[in-house]
C-alpha positions in Angstrom: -52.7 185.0 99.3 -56.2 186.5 100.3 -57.5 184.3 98.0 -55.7 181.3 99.1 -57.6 182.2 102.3 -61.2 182.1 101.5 -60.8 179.1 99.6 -59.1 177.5 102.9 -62.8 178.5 104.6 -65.2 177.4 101.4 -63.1 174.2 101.2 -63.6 173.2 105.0 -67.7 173.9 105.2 -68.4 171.2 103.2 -66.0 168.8 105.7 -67.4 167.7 108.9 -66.2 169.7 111.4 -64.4 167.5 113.8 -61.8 168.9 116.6 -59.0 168.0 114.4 -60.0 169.4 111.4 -61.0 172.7 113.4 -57.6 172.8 114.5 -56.1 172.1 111.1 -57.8 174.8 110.1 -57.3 176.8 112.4 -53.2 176.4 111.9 -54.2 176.9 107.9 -55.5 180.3 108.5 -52.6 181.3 110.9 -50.7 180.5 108.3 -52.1 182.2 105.6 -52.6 185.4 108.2 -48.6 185.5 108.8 -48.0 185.3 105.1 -50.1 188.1 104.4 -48.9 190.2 107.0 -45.4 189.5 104.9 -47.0 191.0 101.6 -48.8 193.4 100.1 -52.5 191.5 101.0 -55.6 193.8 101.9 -57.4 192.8 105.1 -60.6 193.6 104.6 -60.1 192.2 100.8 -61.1 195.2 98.1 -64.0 194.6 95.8 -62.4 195.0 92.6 -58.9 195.7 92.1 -57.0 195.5 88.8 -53.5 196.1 88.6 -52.0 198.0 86.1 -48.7 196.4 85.4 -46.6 199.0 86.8 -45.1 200.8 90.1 -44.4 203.8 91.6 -41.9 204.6 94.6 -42.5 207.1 97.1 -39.6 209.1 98.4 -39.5 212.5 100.7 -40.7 214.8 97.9 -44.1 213.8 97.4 -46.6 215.8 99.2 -50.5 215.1 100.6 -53.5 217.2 99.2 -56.6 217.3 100.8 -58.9 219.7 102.2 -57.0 221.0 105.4 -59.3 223.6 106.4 -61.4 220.7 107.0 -61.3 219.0 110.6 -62.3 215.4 108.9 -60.3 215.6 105.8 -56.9 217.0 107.8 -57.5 213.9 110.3 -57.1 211.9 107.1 -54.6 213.4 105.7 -52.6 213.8 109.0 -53.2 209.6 109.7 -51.7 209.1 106.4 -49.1 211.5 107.3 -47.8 209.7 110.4 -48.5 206.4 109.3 -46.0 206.9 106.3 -43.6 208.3 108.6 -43.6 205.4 110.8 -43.2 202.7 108.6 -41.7 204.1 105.6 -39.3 207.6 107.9 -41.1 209.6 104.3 -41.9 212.8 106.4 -44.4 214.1 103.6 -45.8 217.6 104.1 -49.9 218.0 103.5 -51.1 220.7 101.7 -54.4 222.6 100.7 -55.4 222.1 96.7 -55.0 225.6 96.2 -50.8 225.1 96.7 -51.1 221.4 95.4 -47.3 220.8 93.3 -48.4 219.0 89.8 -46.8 216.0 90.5 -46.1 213.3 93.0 -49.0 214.0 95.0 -51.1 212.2 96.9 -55.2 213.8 96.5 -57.2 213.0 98.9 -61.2 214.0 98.6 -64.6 214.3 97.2 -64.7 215.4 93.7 -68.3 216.2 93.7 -67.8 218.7 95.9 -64.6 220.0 95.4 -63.3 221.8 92.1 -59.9 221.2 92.4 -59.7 217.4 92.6 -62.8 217.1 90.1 -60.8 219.2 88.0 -57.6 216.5 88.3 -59.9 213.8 88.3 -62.0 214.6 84.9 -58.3 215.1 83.4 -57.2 211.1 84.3 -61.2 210.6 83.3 -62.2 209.2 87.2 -65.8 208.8 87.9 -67.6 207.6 91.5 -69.1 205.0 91.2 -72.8 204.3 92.4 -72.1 201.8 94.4 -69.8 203.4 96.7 -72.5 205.0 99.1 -71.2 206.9 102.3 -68.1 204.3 103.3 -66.6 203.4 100.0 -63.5 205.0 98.0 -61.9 204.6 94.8 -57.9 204.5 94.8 -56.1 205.4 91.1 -52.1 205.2 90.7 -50.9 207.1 87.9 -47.5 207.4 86.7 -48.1 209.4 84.4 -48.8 212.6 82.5 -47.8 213.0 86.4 -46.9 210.8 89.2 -50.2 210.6 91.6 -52.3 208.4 94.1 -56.1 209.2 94.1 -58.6 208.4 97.4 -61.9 209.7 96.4 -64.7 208.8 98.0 -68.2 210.5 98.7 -67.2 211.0 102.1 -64.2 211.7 104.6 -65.3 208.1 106.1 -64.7 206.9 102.6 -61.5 208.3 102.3 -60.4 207.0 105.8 -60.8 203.2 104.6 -59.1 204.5 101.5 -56.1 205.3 103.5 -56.4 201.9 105.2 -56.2 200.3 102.0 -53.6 202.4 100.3 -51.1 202.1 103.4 -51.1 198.0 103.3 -50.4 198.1 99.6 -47.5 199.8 100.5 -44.0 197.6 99.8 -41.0 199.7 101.3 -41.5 202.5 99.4 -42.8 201.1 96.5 -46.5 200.8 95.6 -48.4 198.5 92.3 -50.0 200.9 89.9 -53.6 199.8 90.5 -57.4 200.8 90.0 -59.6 199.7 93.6 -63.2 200.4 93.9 -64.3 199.8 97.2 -67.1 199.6 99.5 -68.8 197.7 102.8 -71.3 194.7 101.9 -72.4 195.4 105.5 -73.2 199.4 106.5 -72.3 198.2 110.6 -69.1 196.1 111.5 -69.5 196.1 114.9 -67.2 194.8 117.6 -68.0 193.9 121.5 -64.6 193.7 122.7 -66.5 192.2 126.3 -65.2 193.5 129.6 -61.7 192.0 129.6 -60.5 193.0 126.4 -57.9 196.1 125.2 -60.4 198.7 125.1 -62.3 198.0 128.2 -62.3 200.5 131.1 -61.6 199.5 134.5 -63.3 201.4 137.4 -60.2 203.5 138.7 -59.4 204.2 135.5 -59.3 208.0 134.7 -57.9 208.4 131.2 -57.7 206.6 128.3 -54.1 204.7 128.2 -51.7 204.3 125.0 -52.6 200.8 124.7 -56.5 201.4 124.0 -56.0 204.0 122.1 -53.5 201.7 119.8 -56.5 199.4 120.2 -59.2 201.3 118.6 -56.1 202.2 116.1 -56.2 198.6 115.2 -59.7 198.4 114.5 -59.9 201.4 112.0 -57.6 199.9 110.0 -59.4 197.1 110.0 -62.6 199.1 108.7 -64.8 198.9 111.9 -67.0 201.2 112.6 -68.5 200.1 116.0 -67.8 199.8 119.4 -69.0 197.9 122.5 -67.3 197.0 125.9 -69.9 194.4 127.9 -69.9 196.6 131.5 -73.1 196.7 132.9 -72.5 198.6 136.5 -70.1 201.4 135.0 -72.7 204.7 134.3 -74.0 204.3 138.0 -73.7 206.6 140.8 -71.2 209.0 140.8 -69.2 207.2 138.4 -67.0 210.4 137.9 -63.5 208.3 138.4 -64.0 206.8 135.1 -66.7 209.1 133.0 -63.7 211.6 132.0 -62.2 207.5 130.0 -65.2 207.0 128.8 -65.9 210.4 127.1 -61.9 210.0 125.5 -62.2 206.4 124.1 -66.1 207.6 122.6 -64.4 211.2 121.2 -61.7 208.4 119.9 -63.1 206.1 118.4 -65.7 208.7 116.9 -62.5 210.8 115.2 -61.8 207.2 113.3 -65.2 206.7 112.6 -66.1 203.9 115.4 -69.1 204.3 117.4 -69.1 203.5 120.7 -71.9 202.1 122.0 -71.8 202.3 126.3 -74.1 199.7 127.8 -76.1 200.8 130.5 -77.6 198.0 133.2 -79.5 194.5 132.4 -82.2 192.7 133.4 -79.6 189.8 133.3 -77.1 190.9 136.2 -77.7 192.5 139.6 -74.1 193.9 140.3 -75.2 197.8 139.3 -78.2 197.9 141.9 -78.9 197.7 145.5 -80.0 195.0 147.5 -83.8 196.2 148.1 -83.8 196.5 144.5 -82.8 192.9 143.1 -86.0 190.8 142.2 -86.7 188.5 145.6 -88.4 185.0 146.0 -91.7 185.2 147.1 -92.0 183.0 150.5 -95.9 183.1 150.9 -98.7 182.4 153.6 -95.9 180.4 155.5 -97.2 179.4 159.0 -95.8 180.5 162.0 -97.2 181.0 165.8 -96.0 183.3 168.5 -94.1 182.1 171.8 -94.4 183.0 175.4 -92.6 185.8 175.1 -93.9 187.0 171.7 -91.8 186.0 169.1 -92.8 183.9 166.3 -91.6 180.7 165.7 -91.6 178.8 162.3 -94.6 176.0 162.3 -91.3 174.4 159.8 -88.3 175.0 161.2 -85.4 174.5 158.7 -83.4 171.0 159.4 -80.8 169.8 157.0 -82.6 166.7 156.0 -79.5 165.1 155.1 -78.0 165.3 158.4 -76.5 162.4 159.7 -76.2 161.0 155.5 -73.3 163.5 154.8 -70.7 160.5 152.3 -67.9 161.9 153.7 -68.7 161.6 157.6 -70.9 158.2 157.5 -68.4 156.0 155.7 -68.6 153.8 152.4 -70.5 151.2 154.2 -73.3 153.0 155.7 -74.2 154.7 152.1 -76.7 152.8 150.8 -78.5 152.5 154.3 -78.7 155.9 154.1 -80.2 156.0 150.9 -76.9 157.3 148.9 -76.7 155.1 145.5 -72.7 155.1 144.0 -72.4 154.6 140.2 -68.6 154.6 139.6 -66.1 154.7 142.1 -66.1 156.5 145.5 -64.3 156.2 149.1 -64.4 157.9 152.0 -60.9 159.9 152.7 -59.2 160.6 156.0 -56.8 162.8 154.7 -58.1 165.7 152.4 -60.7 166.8 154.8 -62.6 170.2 155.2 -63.1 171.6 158.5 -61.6 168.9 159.9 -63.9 166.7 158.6 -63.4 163.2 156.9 -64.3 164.3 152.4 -66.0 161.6 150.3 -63.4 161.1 147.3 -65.5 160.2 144.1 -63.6 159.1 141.0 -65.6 158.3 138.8 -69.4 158.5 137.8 -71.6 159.9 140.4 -73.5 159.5 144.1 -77.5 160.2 144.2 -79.9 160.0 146.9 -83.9 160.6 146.5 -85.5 162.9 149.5 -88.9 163.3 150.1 -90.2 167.1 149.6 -93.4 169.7 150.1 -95.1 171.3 147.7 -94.7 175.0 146.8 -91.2 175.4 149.3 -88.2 176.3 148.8 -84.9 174.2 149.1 -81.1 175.2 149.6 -78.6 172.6 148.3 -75.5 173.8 149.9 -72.1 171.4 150.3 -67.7 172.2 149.7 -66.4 170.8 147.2 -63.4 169.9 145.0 -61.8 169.4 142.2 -61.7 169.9 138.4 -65.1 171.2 138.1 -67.7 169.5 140.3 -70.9 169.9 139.8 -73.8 169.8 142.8 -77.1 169.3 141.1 -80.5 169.5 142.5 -83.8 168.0 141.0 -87.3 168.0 141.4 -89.4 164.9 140.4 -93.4 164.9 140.1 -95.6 162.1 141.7 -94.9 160.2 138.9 -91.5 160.0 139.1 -90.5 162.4 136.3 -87.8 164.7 136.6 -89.8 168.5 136.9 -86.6 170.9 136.2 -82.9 170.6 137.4 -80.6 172.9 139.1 -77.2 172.6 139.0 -73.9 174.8 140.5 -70.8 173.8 138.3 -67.6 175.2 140.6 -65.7 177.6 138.0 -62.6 176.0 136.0 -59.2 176.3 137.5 -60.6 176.4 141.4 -58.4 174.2 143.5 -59.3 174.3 147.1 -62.3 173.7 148.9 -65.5 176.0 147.0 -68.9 176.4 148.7 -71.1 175.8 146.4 -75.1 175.7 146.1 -78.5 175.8 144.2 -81.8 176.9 145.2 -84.9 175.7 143.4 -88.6 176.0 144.5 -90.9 172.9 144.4 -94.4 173.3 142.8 -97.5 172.1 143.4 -97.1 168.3 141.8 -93.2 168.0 143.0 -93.2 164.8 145.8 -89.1 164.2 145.6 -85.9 166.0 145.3 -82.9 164.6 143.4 -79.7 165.6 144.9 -76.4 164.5 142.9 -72.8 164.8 143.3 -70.1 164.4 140.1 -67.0 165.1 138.9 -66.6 166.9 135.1 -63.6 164.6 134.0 -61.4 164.4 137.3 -61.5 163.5 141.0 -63.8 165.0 143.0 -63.9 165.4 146.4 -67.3 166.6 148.3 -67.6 167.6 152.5 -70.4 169.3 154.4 -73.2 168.3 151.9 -76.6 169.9 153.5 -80.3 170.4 152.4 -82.7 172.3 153.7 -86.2 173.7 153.4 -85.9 177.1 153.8 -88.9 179.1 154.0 -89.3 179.8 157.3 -85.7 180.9 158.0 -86.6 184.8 157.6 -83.1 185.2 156.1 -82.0 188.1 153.8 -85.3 189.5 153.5 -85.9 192.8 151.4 -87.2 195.5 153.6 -88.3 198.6 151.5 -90.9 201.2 150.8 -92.2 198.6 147.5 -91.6 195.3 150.0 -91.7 194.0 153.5 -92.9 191.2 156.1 -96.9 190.4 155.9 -98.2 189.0 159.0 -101.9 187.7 158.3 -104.0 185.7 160.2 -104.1 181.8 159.6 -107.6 182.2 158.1 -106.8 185.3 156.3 -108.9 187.7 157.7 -106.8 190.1 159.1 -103.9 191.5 158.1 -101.6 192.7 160.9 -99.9 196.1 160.6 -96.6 197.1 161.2 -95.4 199.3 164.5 -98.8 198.1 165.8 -99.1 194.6 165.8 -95.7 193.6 165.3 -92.5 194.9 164.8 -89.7 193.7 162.7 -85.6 193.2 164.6 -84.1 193.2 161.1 -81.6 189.8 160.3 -78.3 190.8 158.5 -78.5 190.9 155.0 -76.1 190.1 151.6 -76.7 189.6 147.8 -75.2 186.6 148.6 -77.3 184.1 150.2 -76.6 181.8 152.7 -77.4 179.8 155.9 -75.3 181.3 158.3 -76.7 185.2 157.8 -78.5 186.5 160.6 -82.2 185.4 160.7 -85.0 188.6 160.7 -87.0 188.6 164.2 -90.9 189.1 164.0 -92.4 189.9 167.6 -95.5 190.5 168.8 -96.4 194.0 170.4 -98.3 193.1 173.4 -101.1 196.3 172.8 -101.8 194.7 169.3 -104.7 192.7 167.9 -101.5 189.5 167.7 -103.4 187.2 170.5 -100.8 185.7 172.6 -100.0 181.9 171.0 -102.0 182.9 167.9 -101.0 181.1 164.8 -100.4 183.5 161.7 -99.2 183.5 157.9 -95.9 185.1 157.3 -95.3 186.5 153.8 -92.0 188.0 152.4 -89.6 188.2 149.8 -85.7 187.2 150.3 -82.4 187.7 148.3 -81.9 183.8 146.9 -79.9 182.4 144.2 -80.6 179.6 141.8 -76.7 179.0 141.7 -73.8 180.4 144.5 -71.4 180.7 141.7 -73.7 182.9 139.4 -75.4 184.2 142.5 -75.1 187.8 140.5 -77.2 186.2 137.4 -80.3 187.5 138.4 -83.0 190.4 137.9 -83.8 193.5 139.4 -87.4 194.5 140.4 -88.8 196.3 137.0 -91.6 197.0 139.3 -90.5 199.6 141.5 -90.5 203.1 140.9 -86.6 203.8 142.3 -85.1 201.3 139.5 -85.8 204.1 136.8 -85.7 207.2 138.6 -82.8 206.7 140.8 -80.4 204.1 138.8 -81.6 204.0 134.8 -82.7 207.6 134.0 -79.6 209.4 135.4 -77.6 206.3 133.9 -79.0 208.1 130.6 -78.7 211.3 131.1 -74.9 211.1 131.9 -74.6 209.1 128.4 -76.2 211.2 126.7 -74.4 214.2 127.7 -71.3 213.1 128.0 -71.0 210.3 125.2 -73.5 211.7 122.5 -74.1 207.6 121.5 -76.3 206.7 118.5 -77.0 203.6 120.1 -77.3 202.6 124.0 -77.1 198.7 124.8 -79.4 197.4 127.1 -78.1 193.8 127.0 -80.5 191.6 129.0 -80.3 188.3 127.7 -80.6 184.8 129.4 -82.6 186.5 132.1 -83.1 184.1 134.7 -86.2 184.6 137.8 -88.5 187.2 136.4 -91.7 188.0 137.5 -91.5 186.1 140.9 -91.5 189.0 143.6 -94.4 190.2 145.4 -93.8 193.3 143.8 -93.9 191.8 140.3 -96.7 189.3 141.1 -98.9 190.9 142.9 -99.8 193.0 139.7 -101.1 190.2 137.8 -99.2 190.8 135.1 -97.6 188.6 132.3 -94.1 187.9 131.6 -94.5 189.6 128.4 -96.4 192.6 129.8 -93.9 193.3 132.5 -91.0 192.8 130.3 -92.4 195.4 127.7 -93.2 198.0 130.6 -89.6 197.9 131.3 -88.7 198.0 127.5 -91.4 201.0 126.8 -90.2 203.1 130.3 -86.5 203.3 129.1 -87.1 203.9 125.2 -89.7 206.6 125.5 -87.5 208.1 128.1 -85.2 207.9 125.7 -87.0 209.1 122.8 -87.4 212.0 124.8 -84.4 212.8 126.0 -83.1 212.8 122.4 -85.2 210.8 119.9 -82.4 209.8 117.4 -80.7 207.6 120.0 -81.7 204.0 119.4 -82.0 201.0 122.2 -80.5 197.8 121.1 -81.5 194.6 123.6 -80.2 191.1 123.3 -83.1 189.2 121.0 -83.0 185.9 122.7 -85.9 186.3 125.4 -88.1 187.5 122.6 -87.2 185.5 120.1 -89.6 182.7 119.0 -86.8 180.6 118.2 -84.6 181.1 120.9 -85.7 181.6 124.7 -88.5 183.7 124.1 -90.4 180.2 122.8 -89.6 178.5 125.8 -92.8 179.0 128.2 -91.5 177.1 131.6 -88.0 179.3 130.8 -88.2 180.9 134.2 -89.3 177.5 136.5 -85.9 176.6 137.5 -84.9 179.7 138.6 -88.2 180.8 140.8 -89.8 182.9 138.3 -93.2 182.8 136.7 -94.4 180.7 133.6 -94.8 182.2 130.3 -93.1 183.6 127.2 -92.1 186.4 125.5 -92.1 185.8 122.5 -95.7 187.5 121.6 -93.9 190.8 122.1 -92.1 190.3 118.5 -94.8 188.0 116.9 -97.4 190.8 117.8 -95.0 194.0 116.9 -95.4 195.2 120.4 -92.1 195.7 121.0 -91.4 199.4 119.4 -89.6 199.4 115.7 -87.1 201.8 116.9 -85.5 199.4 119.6 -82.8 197.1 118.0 -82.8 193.5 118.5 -79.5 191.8 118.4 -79.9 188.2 117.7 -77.1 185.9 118.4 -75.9 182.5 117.5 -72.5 181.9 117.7 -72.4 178.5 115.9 -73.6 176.8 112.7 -75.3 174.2 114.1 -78.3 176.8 114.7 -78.2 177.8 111.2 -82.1 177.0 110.9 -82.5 179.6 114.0 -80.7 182.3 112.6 -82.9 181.8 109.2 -85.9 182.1 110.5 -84.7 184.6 112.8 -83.7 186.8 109.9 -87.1 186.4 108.0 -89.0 187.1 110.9 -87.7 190.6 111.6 -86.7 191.1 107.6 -90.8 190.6 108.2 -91.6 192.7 110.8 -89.5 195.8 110.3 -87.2 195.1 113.0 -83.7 196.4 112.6 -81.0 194.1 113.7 -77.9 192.7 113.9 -76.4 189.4 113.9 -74.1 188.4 116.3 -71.0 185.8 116.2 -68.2 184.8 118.7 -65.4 182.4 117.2 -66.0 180.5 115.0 -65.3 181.3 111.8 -68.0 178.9 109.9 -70.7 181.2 111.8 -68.5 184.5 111.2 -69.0 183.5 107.2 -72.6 182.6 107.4 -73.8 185.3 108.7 -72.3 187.5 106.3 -73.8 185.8 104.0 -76.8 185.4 105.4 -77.0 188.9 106.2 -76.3 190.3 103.1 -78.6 192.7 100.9 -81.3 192.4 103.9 -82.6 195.7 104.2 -83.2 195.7 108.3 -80.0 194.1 108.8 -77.6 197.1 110.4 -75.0 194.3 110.0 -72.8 192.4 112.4 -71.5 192.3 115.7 -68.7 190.1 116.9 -69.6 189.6 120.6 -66.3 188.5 123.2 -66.7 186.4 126.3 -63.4 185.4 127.2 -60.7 187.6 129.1 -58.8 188.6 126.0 -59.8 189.9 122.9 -61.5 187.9 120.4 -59.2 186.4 118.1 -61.5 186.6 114.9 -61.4 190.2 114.7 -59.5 190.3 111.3 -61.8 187.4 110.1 -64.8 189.4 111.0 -63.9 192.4 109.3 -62.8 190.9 106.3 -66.2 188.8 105.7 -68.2 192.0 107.0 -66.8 194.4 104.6 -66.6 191.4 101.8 -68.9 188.7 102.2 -67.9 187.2 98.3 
């Protein structure tokens, strides 16, 4: 039936893969799964098995040997124990060697090292094979001179997967007479089960409930050996609610041989810090001047420029006077409004308009909307007409009701026009309340600490005001979400200052943006200041480590989107690729010092030359600095004992994942390569991985908010890849 399986997978890669023939095959291999759950099949599939033409039953009166006075080998034995018992009501008792019966026995251990079962084992003329290493086994049925199951292996991990194989063999009672030799193509099988799936910890959780533990359970028998759940926020803070789960489902999993790997922050999300810590926008030199009665005004006050050309207000006839172009079908309707408001309707295609914009500024899209999926799109366009980099803020599947949605992108030095657009995904959408604005001078959500704060200079930039002296600060309201209706920050003049009355200045600062409201959480922190390590990653660390013991902590930070575009970043003069490895070096050497076996493993795609480490105007579109990383693999920067997980979760990047493979194969990198669902990708990179000597193996990653359904597939190709 196994067999029937693969050939299923070898016969559809040379097939296009079209949706019906995915889901074809997809029915195939739930077919052939539900069979083998029926029969005696071996998920992951054995290396060699031959059968020997006969069976043996168990019944009540066979016993288990193994080392008991050993903690690993008794965990064995006792999984066996219960396993039998549940399936099979056999009740078996275990015993040491030295009060072993001489017949129906199961034996369980190492014959290298122990006398007893090398003694037994020379007698049925069993050797180890080479090729088992630390995770493979051996299994030998005998029916005679006596009735008795073999699991050796060079290790207790060895003779764990040999009970995993032994028990599915298992027919009633009754079990072939057979000869396995066993062992992992791939030394890591690694699993991310994301932070929705069965293992996942929530944040009032205290222990570790039946249903994870059955979980990890699951994955044994299926021969994994690592662990990830995808939660960056969790070792922050006091984080005590939750540590004492944690510690359980590590000590767990580590009793069945899993791993876990805890993740600890990213340089991709922003939920696990403070606001005075998240990376800002850098508004710069923008002018201002102080009233009558001291306060200053911006020279630009922020106006929605498309007031009076909101669709859904002006009416279908007054669109294209107002610059709006329709391609498809839209109408104006009375009856699904928002806020009371008349909603333009739009069925089908999409409604444009060009507006004239500034140089180096920043602009706020911001507009409700619904439907299935709308999507509000911003644009910048050079002098030339030629679209710069595009924003866009696609509403979240399965919204219903009016969503405010948003982008913010800043202009550069050659952008003369915005492009704003309005479309639906597949379905009606309705749009109400569109507005843009430049918003530089608004003062809003600004990040006031001891590495950040309003500059007041003069308009010729000889003088730079200070603080409590000049001018003091009435501070706006603030929220990591942005938006136009938070508080403004006040800056007044203090009359015994060197401010001159009516004096024109330049106002610098850095605010909390987004580049899209719905990912408005997608963002950095500040790498450059101080607090970031010593108050949020280094205790992160320490707790780990001395509650978790990991071999491995996961750093994540892939996609990152805005780097290197606050003051505090900028102002240093520093590259992309040197601030990135400053933050890389400060939290491996910390570390390395903490306890230097414990590796860091970071998502590979901002360094990778083939992904979006290559990609040198990455960071544009969401505010950040140009520039790649890329040089900090190319140039073996990047320290050999930080992993680099490289993922690509579909075959149509097979050339990436090649060259990705040779380049660290290369360079000495260890790493891992990373799948989601489909099972084309699943096989190739078990193949491709294969026999690599950098490769640690592979790691099925998990986005969606159940577990990944290819978590059999995965482990069978991992263990197996023939």
């Amino acid at each position: 039936m196994k067999s029937a399986y693969r050939k299923i997978i070898d016969l559809y890669q040379t097939h296009t893969c079209s949706k019906t023939s995915w889901s074809i095959l997809a029915c195939l291999i739930t077919v052939v799964f539900s069979l083998c759950a029926e029969s005696a099949v071996i998920i992951p599939q054995p290396h060699s098995i031959s059968q020997k033409g006969y069976a043996l039953e168990l019944s009540a009166d066979w016993v288990i040997v193994t080392e008991t006075s050993d903690k690993e080998y008794a965990f064995c034995g006792s999984w066996l124990q219960r396993k039998l018992d549940d399936s099979h009501s056999l009740g078996l008792i275990m015993l040491p060697f030295e009060k072993m019966p001489s017949d129906k026995r199961i034996l369980i251990g190492n014959p290298d090292t122990n006398p007893y079962i090398k003694a037994v084992a020379q007698r049925q003329n069993i050797t180890l094979p080479a090729t088992l290493g630390n995770q493979g086994y051996i299994i030998e049925v005998f029916s005679k001179p006596q009735q008795e199951i073999f699991i050796m292996a060079n290790s207790q991990q060895g003779t764990f997967y040999g009970i995993q194989t032994l028990l599915q063999l298992l027919e009633s009672r009754n079990i072939n007479a057979v000869s396995i030799i066993d062992y992992p193509d791939h030394q890591i099988r690694a699993v991310d089960m994301g932070k929705y799936g069965s293992t996942a910890i929530s944040i009032k959780q205290t222990r570790l409930t039946e249903n994870q533990k059955q979980a990890v359970d699951r994955l044994a028998e299926l021969k994994i050996n690592m662990l990830s759940n995808e939660n960056v926020s969790h070792f922050f803070g006091e984080a005590e609610n939750y540590m004492m789960a944690y510690k359980e489902l590590a000590d767990y999993c580590r009793d069945r041989y899993i791993e876990f790997v805890p993740m600890i922050g990213s340089l991709r999300e922003i939920y696990w810090i403070p606001f005075e810590l998240m990376e800002g926008w850098w508004i710069k030199d923008e002018p201002f001047f102080f009233d009558l009665v001291g306060t200053a005004i911006a020279a630009k006050p922020s106006i929605n420029l498309l007031a009076g050309k909101d669709p859904g207000a002006i009416g279908d006839e007054a669109l294209k006077s107002a610059g709006w172009v329709v391609s498809g079908a839209l109408s104006r309707d009375l009856r699904d409004k928002y806020n009371k408001t008349s909603s333009s309707r739009l069925e089908s295609g999409k409604l444009y308009i060009r507006i004239p914009a500034e140089a180096e500024s920043y602009y706020h899209l911001t507009a409700y909307v619904k439907g299935e999926s709308p999507v509000l799109t911003l644009q910048a366009i050079d002098g030339n007409g030629k679209p710069q980099y595009t924003q866009s803020d696609l509403t979240p599947h399965g919204k219903t009701g009016w969503t405010e949605t948003g982008v913010i992108i800043k202009t550069d030095k050659d952008t003369k026009e915005l492009l704003v657009q309005f479309k639906g995904k597949d379905k009606i959408a309705w749009l109400n309340s569109i507005q843009l604005r430049r918003i530089d001078g608004d003062l809003k959500n600004v990040i006031r600490s001891a590495s950040t704060d309003i500059v007041v200079e003069s308009s010729n930039k000889d003088n730079i005001y200070k603080l409590g002296i000049d001018y003091e600060v009435v501070n706006g309201k603030t929220d990591k979400i942005y938006s136009n209706e938070l508080t403004p920050f006040t800056i007044k003049r203090i009359s015994s200052g060197s401010i001159k009355p009516d004096e024109h200045v330049l106002v610098s600062y850095d605010a909390v943006l987004y580049w899209s409201r719905t990912s408005w959480y997608n963002q950095p922190p500040c790498v450059s200041d101080d607090r970031l390590y010593t108050e949020y990653y280094y205790p992160a660390i320490d707790k780990v480590i001395k509650q978790l013991n990991p071999k491995m902590i996961n750093f994540a930070s892939d996609e990152i989107r805005g780097f290197n575009r606050d003051s505090r970043n900028r102002k240093r003069g520093l590259k992309n690729s040197q601030l990135f490895y400053e933050w890389l070096s400060k939290l491996s050497t910390y570390i390395k010092r903490q306890d230097p076996n414990i590796r860091m493993m970071i998502w590979d795609d901002m360094v990778s030359p083939y992904h979006n480490g290559e990609k040198d105007d990455y960071q544009l579109k969401y505010g950040g600095s140009k520039g790649t990383l890329s040089e900090l693999v190319e140039k073996d920067i990047i320290p050999k004992n930080v992993i680099l997980n490289s993922w690509w979760y579909s075959n149509q990047y097979s050339e990436q994942m090649i060259k990705s493979v040779n380049l660290y194969e290369k360079k000495g990198y260890s790493y891992f390569g990373a799948s989601w669902k489909e099972l084309m990708n699943i096989k190739s990179w078990s193949e491709l991985l294969r026999n690599k000597p950098h490769s640690l193996g592979g790691y099925l990653t998990n986005w969606d908010k159940s577990d990944n359904p290819r978590i059999t597939e995965f482990a069978d190709w991992f263990w197996n890849t023939k």
